[in-house]
C-alpha positions in Angstrom: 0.0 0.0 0.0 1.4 3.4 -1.1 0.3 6.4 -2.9 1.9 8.3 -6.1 3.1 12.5 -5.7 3.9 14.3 -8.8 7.2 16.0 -8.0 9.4 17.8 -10.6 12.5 19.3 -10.2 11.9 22.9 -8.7 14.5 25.5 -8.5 15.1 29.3 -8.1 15.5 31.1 -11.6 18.5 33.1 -10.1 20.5 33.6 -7.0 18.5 36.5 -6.5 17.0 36.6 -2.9 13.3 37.0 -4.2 13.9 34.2 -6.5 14.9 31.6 -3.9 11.9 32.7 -1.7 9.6 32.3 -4.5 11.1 28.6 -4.9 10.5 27.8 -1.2 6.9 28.5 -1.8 6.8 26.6 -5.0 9.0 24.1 -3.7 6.6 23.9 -0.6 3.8 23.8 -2.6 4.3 21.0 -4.6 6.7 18.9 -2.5 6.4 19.6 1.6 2.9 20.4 1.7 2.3 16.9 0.7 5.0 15.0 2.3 5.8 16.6 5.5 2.5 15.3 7.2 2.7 11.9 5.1 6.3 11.3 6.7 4.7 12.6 10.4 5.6 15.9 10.2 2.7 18.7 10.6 1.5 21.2 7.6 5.2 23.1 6.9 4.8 26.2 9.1 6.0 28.4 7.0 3.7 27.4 3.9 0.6 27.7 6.4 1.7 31.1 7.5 2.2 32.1 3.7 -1.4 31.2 3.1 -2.8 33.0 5.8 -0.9 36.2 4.7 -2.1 35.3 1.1 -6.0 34.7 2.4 -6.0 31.2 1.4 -6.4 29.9 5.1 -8.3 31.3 7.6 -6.7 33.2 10.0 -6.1 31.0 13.0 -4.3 28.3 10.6 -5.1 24.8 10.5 -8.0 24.6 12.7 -9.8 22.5 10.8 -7.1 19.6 11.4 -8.7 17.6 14.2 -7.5 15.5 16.6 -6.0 12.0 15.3 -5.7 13.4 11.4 -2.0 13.6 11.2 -2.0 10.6 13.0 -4.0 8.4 10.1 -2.2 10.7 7.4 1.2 9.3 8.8 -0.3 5.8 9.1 3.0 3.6 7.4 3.0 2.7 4.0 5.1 -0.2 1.9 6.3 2.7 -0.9 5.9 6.1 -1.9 5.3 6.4 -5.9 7.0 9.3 -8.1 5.8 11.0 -10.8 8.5 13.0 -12.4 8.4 14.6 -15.6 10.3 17.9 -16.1 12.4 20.8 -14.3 10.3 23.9 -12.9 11.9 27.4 -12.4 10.5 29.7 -9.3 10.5 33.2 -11.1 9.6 36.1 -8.4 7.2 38.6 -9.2 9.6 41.0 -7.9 12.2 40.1 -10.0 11.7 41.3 -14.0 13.9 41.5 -17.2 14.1 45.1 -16.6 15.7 45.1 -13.5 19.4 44.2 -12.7 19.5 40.4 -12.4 22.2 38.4 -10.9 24.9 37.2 -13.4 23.3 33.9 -13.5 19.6 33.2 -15.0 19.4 29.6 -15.6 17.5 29.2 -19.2 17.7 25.9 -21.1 18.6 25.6 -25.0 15.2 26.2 -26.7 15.6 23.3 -29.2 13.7 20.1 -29.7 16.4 18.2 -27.9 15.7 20.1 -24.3 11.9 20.8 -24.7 9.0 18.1 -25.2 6.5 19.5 -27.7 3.6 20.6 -24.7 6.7 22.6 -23.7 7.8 20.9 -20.8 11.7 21.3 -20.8 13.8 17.9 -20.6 16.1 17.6 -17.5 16.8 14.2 -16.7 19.2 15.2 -13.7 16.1 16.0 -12.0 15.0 12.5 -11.5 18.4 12.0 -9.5 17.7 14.8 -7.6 14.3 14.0 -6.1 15.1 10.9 -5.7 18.0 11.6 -3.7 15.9 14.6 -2.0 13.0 12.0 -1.2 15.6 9.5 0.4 17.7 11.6 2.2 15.0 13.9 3.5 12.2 11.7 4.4 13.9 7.9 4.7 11.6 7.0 2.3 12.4 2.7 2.2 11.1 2.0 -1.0 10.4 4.0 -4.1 8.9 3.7 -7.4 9.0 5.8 -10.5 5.3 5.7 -11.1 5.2 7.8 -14.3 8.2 9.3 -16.5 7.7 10.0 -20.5 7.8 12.7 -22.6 5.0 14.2 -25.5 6.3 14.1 -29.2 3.8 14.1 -32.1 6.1 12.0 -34.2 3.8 10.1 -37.0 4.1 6.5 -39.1 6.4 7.9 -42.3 5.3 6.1 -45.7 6.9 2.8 -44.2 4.3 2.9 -40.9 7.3 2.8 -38.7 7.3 5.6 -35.9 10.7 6.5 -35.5 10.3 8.3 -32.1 14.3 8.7 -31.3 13.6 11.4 -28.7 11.8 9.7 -26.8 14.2 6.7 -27.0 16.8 9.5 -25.6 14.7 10.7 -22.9 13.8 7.2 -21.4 17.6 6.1 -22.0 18.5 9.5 -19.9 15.9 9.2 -17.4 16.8 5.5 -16.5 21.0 6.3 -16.6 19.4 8.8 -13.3 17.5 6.0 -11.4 20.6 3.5 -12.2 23.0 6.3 -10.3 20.4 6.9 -7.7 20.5 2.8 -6.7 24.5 3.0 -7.0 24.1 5.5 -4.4 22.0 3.7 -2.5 18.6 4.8 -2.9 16.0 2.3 -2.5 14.4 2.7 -6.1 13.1 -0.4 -6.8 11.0 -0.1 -10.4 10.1 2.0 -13.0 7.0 3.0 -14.9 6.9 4.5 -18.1 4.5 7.2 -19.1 2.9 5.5 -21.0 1.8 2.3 -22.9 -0.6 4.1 -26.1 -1.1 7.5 -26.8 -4.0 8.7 -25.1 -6.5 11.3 -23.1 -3.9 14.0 -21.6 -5.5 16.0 -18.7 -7.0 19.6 -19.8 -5.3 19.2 -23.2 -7.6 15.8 -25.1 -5.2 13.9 -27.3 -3.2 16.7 -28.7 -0.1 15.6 -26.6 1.4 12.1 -27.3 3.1 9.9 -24.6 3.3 6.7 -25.6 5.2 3.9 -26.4 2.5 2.7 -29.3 1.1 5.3 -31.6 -3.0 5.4 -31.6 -4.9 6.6 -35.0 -7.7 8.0 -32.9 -10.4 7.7 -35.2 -9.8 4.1 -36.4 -8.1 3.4 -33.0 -5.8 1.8 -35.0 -2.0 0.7 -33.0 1.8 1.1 -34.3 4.5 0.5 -32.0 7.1 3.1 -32.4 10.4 2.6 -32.4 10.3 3.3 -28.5 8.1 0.4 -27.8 11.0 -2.0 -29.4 13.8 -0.1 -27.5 12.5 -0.3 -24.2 10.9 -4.0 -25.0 14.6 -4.6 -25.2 15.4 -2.9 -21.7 13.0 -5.2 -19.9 14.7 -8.5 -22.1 17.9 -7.4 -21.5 17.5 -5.9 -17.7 19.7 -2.7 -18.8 20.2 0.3 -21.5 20.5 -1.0 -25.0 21.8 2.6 -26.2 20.2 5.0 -28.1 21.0 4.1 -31.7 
């Protein structure tokens, strides 16, 4: 018995002071809001005191926690599942491109080698981060990558082979991270990916493309792409196969 968090990699845009407090809001948000009371730690107090300044709790806190919640919420559990997709950056409002910035604003290539095509950028040294964050932060004994792909709209050429080789790269990236996580130790003990057939994407239909088999959605016709073959070669082979 577990339960699956999305977590991506979230990190200040700059050195700038107002940058790294927007990030431990973010950060909060997505990450310790979640798994500080999972792991039998209260609400963070600084993310409930940011909501009360913000109105988005009332203002004597958490009252409506009641006696024994945290408790059940903290009840043990055989795994904790992550979903991890992309990097995130925590941008202030304070801070703008008009202003003097820090000599160091992190910004990605914008090519089709760093970005999926929903826009999402590609940062596989993430993974190893939260996983090493979830571990050595929480003691987390067992973790699962519940979800990890990438969206490309590669189509069948003339042949009706889908020759999907970033995706091959991203999932050959992503799983070089979780091998270096277990080298180090981290209890990471499988991997998901995101996902079998192209399908229903949340808030966007089927614009966005995940998976490992390609899906004609009006004759719900199937094509494995060249993915599907590469990764049915991990799980033969129980390791990387390369990229080409």
């Amino acid at each position: 018995m577990g339960l699956a968090v999305n977590i991506n990699r979230v990190v200040p845009a700059s050195p700038s002071h107002a940058d790294f407090e927007a990030n431990r809001w973010g950060e909060g948000i997505w990450t310790r809001w979640y798994l500080d009371p999972l792991h039998g730690r209260h609400y963070p107090a600084d993310l409930v005191a940011g909501a009360v300044a913000k109105g988005g709790l009332p203002v004597d806190g958490m009252t409506f926690v009641r006696d024994g919640d945290l408790e059940a919420i903290s009840a043990k559990t055989d795994f904790l599942g992550l979903n991890y997709y992309t990097r995130m950056l925590s941008r202030s409002e304070d801070v703008s491109e008009a202003q003097n910035l820090p000599p160091t604003v992190i910004r990605a290539p914008r090519d089709d080698q760093h970005w999926m095509d929903m826009g999402w950028e590609i940062y596989p040294k993430g993974l190893f981060e939260v996983l090493s964050w979830l571990y050595y932060e929480y003691k987390v004994n067992r973790i699962y990558v519940t979800e990890n792909g990438c969206s490309f709209s590669d189509r069948p050429d003339e042949s009706g082979r889908v020759h999907d080789q970033r995706r091959i790269s991203y999932l050959n990236d992503h799983l070089t991270a979780a091998g270096q996580a277990i080298d180090c130790g981290i209890p990471l003990e499988g991997y998901f990916a995101w996902s079998l057939i192209d399908n229903f994407e949340w808030g966007l239909g089927f614009s966005q493309r995940f998976g490992l088999v390609w899906v004609d959605f009006d004759t719900q016709q199937r094509i494995l792409k060249d993915s599907a073959f590469w990764y049915q070669r991990v799980i033969a082979e129980n390791g990387l196969p390369g990229v080409a």
